[in-house]
Structures are given as C-alpha cells and as structure tokens.
mmCIF file of the N, C-alpha and C atoms, coordinates in Angstrom:
data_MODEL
# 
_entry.id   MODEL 
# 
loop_
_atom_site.group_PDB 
_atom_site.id 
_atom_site.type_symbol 
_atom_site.label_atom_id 
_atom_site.label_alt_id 
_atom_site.label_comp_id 
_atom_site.label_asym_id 
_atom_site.label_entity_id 
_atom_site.label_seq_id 
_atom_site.pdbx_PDB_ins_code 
_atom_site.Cartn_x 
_atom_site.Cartn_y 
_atom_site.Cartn_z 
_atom_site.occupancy 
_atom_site.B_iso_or_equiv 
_atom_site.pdbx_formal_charge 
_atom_site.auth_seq_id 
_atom_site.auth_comp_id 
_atom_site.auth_asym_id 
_atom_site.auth_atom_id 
_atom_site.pdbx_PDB_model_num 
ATOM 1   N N  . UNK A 1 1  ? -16.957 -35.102 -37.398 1.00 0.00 ? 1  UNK A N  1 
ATOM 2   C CA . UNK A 1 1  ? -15.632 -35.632 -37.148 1.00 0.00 ? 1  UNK A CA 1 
ATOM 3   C C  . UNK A 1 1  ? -15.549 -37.045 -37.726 1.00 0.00 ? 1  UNK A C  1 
ATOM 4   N N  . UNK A 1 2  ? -14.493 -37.208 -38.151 1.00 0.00 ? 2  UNK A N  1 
ATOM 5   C CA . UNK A 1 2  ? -14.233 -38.417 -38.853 1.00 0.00 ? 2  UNK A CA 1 
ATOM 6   C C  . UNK A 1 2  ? -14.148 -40.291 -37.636 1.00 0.00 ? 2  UNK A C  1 
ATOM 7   N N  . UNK A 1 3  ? -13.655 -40.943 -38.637 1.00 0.00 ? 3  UNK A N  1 
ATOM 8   C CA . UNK A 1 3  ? -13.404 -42.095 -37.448 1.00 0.00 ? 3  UNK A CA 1 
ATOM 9   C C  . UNK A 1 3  ? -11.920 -42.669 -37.334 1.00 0.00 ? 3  UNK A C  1 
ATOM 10  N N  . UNK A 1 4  ? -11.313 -41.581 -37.440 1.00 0.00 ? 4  UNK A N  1 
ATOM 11  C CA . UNK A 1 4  ? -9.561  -41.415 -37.217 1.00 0.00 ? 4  UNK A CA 1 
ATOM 12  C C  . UNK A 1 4  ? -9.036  -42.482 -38.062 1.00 0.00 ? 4  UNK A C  1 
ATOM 13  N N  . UNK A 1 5  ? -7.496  -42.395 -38.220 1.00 0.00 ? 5  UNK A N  1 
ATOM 14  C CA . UNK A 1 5  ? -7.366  -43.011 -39.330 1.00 0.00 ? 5  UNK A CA 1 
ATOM 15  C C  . UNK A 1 5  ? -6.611  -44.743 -38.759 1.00 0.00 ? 5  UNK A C  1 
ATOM 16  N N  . UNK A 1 6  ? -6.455  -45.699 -39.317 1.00 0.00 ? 6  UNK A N  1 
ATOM 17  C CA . UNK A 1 6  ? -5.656  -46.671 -39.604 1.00 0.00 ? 6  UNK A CA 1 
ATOM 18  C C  . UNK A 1 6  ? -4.663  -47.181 -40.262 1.00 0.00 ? 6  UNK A C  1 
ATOM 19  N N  . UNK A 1 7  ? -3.804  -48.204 -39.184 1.00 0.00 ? 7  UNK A N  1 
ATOM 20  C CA . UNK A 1 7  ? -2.845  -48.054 -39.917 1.00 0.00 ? 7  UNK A CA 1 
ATOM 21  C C  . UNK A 1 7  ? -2.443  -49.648 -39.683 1.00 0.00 ? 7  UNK A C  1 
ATOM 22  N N  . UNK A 1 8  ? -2.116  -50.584 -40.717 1.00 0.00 ? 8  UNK A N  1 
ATOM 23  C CA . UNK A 1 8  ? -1.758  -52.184 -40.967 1.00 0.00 ? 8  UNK A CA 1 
ATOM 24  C C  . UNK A 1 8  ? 0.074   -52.115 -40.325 1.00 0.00 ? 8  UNK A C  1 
ATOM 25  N N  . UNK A 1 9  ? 0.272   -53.328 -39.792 1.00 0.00 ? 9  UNK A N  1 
ATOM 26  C CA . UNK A 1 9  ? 1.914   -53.186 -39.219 1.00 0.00 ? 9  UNK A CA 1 
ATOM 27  C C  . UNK A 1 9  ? 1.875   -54.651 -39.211 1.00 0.00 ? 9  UNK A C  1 
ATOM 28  N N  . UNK A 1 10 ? 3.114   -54.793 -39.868 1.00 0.00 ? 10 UNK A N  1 
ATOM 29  C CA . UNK A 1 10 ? 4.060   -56.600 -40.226 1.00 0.00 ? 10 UNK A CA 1 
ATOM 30  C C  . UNK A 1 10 ? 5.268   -56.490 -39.977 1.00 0.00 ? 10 UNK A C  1 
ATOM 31  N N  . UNK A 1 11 ? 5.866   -57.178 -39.392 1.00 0.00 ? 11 UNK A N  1 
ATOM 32  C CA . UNK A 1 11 ? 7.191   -57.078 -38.607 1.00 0.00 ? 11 UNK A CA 1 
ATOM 33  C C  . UNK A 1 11 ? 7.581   -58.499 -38.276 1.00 0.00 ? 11 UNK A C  1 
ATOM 34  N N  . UNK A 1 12 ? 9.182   -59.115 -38.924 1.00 0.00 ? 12 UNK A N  1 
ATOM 35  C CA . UNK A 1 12 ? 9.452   -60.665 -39.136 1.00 0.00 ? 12 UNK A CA 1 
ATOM 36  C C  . UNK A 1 12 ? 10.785  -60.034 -38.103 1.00 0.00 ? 12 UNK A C  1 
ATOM 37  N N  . UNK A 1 13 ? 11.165  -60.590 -37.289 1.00 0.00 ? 13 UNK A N  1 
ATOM 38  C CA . UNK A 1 13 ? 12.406  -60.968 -36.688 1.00 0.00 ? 13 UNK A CA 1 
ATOM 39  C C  . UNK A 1 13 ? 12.874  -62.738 -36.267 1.00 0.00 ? 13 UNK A C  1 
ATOM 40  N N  . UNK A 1 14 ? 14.241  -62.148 -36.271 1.00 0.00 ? 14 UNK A N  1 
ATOM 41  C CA . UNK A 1 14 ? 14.933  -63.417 -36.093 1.00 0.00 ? 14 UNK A CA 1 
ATOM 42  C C  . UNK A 1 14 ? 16.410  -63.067 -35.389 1.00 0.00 ? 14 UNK A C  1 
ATOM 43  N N  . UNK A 1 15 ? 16.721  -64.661 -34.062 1.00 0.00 ? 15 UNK A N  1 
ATOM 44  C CA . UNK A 1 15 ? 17.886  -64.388 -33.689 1.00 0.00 ? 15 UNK A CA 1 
ATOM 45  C C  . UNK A 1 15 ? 18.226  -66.163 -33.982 1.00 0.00 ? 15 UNK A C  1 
ATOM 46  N N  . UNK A 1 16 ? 19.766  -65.903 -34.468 1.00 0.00 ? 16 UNK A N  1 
ATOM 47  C CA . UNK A 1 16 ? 20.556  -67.214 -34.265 1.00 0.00 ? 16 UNK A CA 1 
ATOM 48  C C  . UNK A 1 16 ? 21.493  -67.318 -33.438 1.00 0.00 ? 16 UNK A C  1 
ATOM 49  N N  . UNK A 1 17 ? 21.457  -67.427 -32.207 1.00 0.00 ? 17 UNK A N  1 
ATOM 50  C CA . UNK A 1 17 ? 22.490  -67.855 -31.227 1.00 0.00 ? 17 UNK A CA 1 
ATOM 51  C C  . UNK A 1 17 ? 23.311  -69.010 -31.626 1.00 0.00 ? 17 UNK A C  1 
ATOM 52  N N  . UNK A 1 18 ? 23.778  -69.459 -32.902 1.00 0.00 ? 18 UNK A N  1 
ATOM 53  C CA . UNK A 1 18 ? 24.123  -70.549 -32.846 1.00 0.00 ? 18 UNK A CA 1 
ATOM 54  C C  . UNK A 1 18 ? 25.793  -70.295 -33.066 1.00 0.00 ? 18 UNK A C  1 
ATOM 55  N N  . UNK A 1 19 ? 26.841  -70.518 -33.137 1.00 0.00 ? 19 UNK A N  1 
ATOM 56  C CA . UNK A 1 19 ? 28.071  -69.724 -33.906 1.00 0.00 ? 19 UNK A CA 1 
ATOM 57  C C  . UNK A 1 19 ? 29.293  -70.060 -33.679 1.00 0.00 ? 19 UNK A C  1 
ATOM 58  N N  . UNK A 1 20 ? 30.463  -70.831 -33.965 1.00 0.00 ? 20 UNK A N  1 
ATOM 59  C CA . UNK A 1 20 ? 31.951  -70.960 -33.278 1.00 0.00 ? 20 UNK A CA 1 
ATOM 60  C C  . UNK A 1 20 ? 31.947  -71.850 -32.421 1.00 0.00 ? 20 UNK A C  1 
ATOM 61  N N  . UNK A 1 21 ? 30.943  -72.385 -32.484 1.00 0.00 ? 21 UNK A N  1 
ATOM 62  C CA . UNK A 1 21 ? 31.383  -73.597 -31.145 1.00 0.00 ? 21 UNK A CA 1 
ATOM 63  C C  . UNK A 1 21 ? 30.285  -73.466 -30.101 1.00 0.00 ? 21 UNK A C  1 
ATOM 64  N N  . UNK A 1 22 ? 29.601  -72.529 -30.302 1.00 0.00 ? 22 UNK A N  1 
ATOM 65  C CA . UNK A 1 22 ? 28.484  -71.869 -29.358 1.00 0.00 ? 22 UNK A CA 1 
ATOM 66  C C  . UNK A 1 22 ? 27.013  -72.434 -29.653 1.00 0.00 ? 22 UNK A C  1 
ATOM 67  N N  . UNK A 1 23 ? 26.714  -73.474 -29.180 1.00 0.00 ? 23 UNK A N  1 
ATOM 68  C CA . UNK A 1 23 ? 25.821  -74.273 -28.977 1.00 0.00 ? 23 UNK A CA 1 
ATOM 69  C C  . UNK A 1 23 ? 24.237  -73.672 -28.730 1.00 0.00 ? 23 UNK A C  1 
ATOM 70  N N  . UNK A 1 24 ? 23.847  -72.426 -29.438 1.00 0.00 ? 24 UNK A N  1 
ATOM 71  C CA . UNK A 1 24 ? 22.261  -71.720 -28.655 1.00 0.00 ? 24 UNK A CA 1 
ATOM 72  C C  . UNK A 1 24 ? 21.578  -72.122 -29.541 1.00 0.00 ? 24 UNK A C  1 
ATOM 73  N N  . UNK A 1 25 ? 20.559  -71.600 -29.165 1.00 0.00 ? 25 UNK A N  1 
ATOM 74  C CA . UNK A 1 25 ? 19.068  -71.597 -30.074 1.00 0.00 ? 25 UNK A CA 1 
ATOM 75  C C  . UNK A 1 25 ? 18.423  -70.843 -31.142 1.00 0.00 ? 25 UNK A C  1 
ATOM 76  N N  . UNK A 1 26 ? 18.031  -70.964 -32.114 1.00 0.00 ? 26 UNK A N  1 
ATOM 77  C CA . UNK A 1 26 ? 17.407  -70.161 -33.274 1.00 0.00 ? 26 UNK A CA 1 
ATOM 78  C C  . UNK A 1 26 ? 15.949  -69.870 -32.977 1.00 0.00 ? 26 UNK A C  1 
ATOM 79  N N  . UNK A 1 27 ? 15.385  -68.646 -33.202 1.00 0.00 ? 27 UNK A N  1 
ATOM 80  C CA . UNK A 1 27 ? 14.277  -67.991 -33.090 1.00 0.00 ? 27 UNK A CA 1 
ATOM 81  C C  . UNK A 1 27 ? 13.888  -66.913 -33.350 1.00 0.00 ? 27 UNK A C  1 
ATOM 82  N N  . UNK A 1 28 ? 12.417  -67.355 -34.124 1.00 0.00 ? 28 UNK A N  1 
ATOM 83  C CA . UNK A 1 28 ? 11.738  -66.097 -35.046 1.00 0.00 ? 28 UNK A CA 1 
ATOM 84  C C  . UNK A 1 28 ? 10.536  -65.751 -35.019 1.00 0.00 ? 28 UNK A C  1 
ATOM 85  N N  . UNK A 1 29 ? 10.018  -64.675 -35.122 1.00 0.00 ? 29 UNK A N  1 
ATOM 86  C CA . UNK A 1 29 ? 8.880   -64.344 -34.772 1.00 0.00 ? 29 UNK A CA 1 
ATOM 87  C C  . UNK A 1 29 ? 7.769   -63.273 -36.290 1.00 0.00 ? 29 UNK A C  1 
ATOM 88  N N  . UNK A 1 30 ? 6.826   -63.556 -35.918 1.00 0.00 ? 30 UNK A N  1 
ATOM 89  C CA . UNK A 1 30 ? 5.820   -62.989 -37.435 1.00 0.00 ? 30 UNK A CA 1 
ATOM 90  C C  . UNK A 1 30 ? 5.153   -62.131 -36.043 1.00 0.00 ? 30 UNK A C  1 
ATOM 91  N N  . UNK A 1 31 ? 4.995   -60.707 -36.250 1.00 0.00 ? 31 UNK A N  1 
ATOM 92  C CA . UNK A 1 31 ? 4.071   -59.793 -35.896 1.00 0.00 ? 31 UNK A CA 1 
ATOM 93  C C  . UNK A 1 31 ? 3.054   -59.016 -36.399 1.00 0.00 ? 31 UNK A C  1 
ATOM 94  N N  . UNK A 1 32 ? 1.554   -59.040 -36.431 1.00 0.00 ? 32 UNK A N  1 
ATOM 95  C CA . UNK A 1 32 ? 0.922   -58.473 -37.010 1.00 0.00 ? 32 UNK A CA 1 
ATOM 96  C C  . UNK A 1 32 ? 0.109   -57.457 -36.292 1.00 0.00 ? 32 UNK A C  1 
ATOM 97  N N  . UNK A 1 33 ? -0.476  -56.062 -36.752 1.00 0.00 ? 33 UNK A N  1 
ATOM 98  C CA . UNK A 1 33 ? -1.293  -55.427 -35.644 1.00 0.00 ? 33 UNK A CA 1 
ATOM 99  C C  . UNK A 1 33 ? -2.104  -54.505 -36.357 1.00 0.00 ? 33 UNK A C  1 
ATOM 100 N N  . UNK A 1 34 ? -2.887  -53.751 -35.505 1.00 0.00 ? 34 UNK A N  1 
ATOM 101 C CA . UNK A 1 34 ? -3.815  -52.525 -36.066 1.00 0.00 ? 34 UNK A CA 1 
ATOM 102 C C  . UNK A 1 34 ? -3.675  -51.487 -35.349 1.00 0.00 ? 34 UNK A C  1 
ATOM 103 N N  . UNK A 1 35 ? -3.309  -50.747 -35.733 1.00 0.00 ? 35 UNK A N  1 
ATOM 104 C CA . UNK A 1 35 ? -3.171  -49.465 -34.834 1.00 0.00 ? 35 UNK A CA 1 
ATOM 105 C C  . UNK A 1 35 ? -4.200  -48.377 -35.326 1.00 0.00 ? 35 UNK A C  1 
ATOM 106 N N  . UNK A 1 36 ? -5.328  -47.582 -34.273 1.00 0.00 ? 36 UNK A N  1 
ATOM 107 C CA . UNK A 1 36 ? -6.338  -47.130 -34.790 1.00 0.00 ? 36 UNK A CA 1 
ATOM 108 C C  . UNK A 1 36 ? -6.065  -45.666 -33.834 1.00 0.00 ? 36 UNK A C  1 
ATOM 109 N N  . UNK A 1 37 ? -5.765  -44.697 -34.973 1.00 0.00 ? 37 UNK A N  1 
ATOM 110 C CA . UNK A 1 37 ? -5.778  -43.466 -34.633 1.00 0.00 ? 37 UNK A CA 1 
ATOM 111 C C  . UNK A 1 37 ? -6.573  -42.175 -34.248 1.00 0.00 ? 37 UNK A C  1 
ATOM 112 N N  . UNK A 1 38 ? -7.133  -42.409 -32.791 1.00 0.00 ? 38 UNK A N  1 
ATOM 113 C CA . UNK A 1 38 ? -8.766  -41.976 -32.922 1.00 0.00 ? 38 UNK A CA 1 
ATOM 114 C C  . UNK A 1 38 ? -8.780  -40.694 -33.124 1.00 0.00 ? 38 UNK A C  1 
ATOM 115 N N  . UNK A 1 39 ? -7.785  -39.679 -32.491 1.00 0.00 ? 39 UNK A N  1 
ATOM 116 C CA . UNK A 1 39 ? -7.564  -38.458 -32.175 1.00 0.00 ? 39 UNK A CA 1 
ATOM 117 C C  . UNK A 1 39 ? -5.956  -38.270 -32.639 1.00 0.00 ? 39 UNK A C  1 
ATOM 118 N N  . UNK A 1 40 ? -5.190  -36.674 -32.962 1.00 0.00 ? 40 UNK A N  1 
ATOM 119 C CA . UNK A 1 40 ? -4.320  -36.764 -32.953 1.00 0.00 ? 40 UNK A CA 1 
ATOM 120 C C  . UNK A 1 40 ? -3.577  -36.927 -31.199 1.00 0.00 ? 40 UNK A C  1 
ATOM 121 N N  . UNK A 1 41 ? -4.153  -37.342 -30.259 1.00 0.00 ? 41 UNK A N  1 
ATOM 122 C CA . UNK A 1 41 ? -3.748  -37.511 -29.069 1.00 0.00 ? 41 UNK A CA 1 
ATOM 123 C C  . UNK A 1 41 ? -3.725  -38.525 -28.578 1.00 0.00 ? 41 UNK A C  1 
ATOM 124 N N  . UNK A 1 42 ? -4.371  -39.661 -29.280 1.00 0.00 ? 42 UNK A N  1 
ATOM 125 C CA . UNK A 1 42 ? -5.074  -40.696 -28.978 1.00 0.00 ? 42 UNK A CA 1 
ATOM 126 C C  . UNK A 1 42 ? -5.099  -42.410 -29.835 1.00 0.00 ? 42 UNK A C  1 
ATOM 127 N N  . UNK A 1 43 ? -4.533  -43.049 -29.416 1.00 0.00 ? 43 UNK A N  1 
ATOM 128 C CA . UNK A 1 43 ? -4.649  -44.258 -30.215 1.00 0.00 ? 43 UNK A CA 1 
ATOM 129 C C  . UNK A 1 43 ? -4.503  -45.620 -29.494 1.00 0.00 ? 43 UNK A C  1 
ATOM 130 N N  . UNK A 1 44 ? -5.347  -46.914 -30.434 1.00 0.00 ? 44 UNK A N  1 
ATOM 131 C CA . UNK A 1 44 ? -5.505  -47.761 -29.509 1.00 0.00 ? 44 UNK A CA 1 
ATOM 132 C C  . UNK A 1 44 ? -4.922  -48.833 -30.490 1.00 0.00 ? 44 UNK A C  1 
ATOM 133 N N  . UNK A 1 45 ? -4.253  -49.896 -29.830 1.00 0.00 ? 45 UNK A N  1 
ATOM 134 C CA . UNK A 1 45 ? -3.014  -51.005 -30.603 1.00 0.00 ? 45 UNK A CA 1 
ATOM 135 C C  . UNK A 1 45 ? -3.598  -52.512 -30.317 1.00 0.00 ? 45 UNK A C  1 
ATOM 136 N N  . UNK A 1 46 ? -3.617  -53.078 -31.366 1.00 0.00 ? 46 UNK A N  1 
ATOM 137 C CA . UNK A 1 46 ? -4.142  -54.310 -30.856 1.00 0.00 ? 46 UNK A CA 1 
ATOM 138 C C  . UNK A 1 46 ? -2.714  -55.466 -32.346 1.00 0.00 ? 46 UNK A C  1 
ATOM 139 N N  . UNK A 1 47 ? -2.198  -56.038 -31.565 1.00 0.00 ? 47 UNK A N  1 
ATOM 140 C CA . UNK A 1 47 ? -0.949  -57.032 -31.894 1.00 0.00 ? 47 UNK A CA 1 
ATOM 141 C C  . UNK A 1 47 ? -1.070  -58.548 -31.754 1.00 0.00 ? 47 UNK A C  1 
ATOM 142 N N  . UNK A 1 48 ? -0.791  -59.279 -32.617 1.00 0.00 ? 48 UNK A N  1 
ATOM 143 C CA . UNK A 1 48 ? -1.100  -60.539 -32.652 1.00 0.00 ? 48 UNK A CA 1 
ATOM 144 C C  . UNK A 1 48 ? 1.012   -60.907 -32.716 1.00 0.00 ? 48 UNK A C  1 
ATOM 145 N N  . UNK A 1 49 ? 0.984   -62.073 -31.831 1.00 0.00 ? 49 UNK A N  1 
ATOM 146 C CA . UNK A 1 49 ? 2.465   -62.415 -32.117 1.00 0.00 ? 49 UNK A CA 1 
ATOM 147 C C  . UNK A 1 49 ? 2.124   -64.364 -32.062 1.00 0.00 ? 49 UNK A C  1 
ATOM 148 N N  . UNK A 1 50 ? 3.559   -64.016 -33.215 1.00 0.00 ? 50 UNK A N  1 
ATOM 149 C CA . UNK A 1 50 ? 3.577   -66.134 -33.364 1.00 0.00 ? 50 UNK A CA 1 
ATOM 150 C C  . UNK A 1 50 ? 4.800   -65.977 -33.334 1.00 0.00 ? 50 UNK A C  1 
ATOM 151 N N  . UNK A 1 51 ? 5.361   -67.097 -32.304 1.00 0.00 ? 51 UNK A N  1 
ATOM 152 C CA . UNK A 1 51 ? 6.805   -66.970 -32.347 1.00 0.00 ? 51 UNK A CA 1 
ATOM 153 C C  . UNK A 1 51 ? 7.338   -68.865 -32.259 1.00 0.00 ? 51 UNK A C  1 
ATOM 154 N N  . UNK A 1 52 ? 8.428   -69.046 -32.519 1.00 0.00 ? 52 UNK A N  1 
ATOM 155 C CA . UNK A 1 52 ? 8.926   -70.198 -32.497 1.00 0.00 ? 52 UNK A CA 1 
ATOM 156 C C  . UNK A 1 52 ? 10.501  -70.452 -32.090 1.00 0.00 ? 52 UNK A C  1 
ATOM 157 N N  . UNK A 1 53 ? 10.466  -70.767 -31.402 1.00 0.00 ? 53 UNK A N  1 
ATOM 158 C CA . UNK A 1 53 ? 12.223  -71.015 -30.847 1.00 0.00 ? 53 UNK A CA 1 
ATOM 159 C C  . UNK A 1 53 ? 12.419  -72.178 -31.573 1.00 0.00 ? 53 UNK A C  1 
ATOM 160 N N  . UNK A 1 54 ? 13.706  -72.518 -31.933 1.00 0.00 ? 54 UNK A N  1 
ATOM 161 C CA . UNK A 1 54 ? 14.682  -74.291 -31.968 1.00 0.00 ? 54 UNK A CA 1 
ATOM 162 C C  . UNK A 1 54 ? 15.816  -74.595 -31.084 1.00 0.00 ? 54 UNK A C  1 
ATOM 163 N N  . UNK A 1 55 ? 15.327  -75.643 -30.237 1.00 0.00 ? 55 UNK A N  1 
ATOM 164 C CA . UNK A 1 55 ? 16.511  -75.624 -29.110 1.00 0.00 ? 55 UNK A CA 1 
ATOM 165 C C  . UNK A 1 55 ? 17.384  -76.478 -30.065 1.00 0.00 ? 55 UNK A C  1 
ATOM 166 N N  . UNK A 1 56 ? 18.704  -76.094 -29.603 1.00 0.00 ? 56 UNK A N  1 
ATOM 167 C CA . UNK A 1 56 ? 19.582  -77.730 -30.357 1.00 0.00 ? 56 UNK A CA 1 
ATOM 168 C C  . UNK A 1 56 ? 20.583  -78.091 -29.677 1.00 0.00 ? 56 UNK A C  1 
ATOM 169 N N  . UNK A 1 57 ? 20.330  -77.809 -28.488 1.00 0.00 ? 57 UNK A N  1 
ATOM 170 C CA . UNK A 1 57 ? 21.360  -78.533 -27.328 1.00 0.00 ? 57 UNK A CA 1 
ATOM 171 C C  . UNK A 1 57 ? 20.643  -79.537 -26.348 1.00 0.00 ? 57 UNK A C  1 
ATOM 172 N N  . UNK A 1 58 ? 21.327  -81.094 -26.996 1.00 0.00 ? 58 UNK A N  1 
ATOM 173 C CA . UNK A 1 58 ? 20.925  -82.128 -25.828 1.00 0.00 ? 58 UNK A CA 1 
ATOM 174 C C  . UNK A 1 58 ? 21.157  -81.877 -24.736 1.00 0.00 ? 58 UNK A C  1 
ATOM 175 N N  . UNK A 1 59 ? 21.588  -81.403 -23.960 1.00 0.00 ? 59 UNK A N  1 
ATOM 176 C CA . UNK A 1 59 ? 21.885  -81.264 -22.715 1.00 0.00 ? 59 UNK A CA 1 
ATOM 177 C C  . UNK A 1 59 ? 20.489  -80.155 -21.956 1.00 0.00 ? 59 UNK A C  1 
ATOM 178 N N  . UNK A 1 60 ? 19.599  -79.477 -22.990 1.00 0.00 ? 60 UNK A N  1 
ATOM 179 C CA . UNK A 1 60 ? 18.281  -79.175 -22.531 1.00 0.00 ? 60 UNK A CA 1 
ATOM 180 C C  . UNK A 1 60 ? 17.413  -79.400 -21.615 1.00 0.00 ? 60 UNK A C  1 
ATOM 181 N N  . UNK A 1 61 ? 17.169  -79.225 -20.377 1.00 0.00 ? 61 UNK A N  1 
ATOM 182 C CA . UNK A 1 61 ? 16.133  -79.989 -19.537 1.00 0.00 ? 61 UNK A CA 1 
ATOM 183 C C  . UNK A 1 61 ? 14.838  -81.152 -20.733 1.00 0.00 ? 61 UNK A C  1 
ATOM 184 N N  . UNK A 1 62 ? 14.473  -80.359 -21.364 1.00 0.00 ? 62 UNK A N  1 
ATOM 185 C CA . UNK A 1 62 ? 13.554  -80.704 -22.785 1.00 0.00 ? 62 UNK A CA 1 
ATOM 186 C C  . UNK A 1 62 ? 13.709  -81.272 -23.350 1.00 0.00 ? 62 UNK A C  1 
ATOM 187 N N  . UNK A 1 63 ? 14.977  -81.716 -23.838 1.00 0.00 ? 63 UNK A N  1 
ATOM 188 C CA . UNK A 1 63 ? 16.110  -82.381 -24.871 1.00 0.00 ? 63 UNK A CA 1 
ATOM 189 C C  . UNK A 1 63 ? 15.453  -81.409 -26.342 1.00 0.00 ? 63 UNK A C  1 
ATOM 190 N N  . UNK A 1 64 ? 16.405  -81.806 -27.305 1.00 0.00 ? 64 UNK A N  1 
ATOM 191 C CA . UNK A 1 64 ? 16.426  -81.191 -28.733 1.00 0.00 ? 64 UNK A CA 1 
ATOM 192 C C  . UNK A 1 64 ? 15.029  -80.640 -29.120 1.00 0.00 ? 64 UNK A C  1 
ATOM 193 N N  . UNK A 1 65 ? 14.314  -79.681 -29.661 1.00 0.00 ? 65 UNK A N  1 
ATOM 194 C CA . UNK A 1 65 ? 12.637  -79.904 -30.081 1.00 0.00 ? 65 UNK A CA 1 
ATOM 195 C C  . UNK A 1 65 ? 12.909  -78.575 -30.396 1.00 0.00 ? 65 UNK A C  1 
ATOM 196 N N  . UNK A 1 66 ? 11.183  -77.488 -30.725 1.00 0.00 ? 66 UNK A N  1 
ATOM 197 C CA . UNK A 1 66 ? 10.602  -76.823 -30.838 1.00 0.00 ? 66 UNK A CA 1 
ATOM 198 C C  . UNK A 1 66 ? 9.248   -76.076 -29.878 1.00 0.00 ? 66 UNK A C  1 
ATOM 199 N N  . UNK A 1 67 ? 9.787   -74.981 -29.687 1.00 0.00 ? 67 UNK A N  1 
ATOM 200 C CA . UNK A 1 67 ? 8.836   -73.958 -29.128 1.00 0.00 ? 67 UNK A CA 1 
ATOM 201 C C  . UNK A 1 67 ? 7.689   -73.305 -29.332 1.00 0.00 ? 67 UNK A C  1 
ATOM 202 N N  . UNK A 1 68 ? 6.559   -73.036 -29.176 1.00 0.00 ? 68 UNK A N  1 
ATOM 203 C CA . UNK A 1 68 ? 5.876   -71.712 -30.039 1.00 0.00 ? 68 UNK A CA 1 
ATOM 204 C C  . UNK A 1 68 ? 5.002   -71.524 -29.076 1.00 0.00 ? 68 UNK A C  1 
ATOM 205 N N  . UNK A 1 69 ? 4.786   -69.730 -29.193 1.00 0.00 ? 69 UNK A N  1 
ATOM 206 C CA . UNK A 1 69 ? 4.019   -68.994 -28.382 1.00 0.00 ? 69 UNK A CA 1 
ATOM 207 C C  . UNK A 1 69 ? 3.441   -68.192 -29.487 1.00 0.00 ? 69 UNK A C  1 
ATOM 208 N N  . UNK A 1 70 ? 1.843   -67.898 -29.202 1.00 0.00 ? 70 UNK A N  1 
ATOM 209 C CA . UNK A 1 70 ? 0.903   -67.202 -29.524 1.00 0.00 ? 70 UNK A CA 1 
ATOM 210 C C  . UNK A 1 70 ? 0.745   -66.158 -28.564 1.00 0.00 ? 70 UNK A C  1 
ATOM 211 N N  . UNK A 1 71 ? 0.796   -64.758 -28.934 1.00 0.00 ? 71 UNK A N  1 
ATOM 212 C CA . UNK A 1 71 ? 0.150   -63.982 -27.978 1.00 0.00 ? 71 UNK A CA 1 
ATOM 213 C C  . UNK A 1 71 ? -0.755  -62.787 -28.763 1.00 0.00 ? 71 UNK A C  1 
ATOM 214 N N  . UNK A 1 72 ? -1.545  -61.888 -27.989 1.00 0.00 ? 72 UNK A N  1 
ATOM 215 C CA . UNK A 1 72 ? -2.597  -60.993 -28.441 1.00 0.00 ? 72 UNK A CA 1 
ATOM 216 C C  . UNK A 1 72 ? -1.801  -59.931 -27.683 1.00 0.00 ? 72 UNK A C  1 
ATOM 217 N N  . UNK A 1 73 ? -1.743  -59.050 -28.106 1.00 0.00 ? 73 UNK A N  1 
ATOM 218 C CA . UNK A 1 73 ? -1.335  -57.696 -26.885 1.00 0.00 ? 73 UNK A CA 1 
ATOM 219 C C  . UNK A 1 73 ? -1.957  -56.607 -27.418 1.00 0.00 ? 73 UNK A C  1 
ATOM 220 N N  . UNK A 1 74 ? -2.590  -55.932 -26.892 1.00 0.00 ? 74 UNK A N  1 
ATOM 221 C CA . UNK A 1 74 ? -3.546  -54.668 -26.789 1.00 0.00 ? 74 UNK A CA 1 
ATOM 222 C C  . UNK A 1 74 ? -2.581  -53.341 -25.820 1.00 0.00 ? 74 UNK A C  1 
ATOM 223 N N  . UNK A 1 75 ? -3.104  -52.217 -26.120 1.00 0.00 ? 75 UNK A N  1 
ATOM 224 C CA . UNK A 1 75 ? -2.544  -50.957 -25.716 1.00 0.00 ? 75 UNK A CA 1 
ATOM 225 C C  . UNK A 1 75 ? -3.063  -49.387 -25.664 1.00 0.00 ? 75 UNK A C  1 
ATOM 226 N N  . UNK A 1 76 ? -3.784  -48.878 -24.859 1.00 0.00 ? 76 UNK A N  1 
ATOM 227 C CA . UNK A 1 76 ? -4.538  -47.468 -25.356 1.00 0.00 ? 76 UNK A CA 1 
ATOM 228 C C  . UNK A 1 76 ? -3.489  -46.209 -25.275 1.00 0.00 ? 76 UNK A C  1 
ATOM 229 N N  . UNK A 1 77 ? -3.205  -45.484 -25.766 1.00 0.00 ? 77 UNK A N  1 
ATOM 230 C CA . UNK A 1 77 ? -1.897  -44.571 -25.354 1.00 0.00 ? 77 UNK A CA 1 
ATOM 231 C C  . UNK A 1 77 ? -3.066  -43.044 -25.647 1.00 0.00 ? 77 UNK A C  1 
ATOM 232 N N  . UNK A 1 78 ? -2.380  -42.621 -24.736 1.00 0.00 ? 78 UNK A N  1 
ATOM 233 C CA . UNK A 1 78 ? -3.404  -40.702 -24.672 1.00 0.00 ? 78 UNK A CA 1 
ATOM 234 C C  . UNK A 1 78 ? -1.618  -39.766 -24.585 1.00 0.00 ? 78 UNK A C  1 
ATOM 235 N N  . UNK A 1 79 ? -2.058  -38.887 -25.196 1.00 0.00 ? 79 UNK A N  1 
ATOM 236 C CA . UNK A 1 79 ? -0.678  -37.692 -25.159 1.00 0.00 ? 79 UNK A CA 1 
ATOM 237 C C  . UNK A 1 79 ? -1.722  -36.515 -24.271 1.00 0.00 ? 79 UNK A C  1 
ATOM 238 N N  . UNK A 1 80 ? -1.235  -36.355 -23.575 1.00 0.00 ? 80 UNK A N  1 
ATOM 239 C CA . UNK A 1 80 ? -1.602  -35.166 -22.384 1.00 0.00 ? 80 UNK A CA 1 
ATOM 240 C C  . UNK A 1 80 ? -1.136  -34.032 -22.772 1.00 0.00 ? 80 UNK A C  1 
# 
C-alpha cells in the first residue's frame, strides 16, 4: 500500500469595510496548508494562517494602527 496522496492549498482573502461614509476596517489574510490523504476515508489537515486587520477609526479603544494574527490549525477527518 502506498503512502496516500498530497495535496498543497493557497488561499488570499480580503474584506474592505470601508465605503459611503462608513468608517470600518480593511483585512486580509494569506492561507497555506497540507492536506495528506491517507486512505480514501481518511485525511489529516495541517493550515498555517497570517492575517492582518487596518483599523481607521479614531474613535477605536486602540486608536488608528494595525493587527496581525498567526495561527496553526490541524484537523483529522475519517468518513464512516
């Protein structure tokens, strides 16, 4: 038996709340992952995320600046 197959995943999103008079925040995110297909029943996900907000309303607890979160997220999924 083999060692199931793999598969590379990149994924860019973005939201601009900003618009008409509407004062929100811009934010975008880079996703990268591995998804490893052990079985056709069976696969395990491992995801890296970088994300970055821009606040641009003084009135912010924070005042005006920049955000960013790093996260890892993992996942085993089985089909029964």
């Amino acid at each position: 038996m083999g060692k199931g197959a793999r598969q590379l995943a990149y994924r860019y999103s973005t939201i601009d709340l900003v618009d008409a008079g509407i004062d929100g925040n811009r934010a975008g995110s880079h996703s990268m992952g591995v998804n490893w297909y052990l079985t056709p029943y069976a696969r395990l996900m491992t995801h890296y995320i970088h994300a970055t907000c821009s606040v641009s309303r003084s009135e912010h607890p924070g005042g005006p600046g920049a955000g960013v979160l790093h996260a890892v997220l993992m996942r085993a999924q089985f089909d029964f």
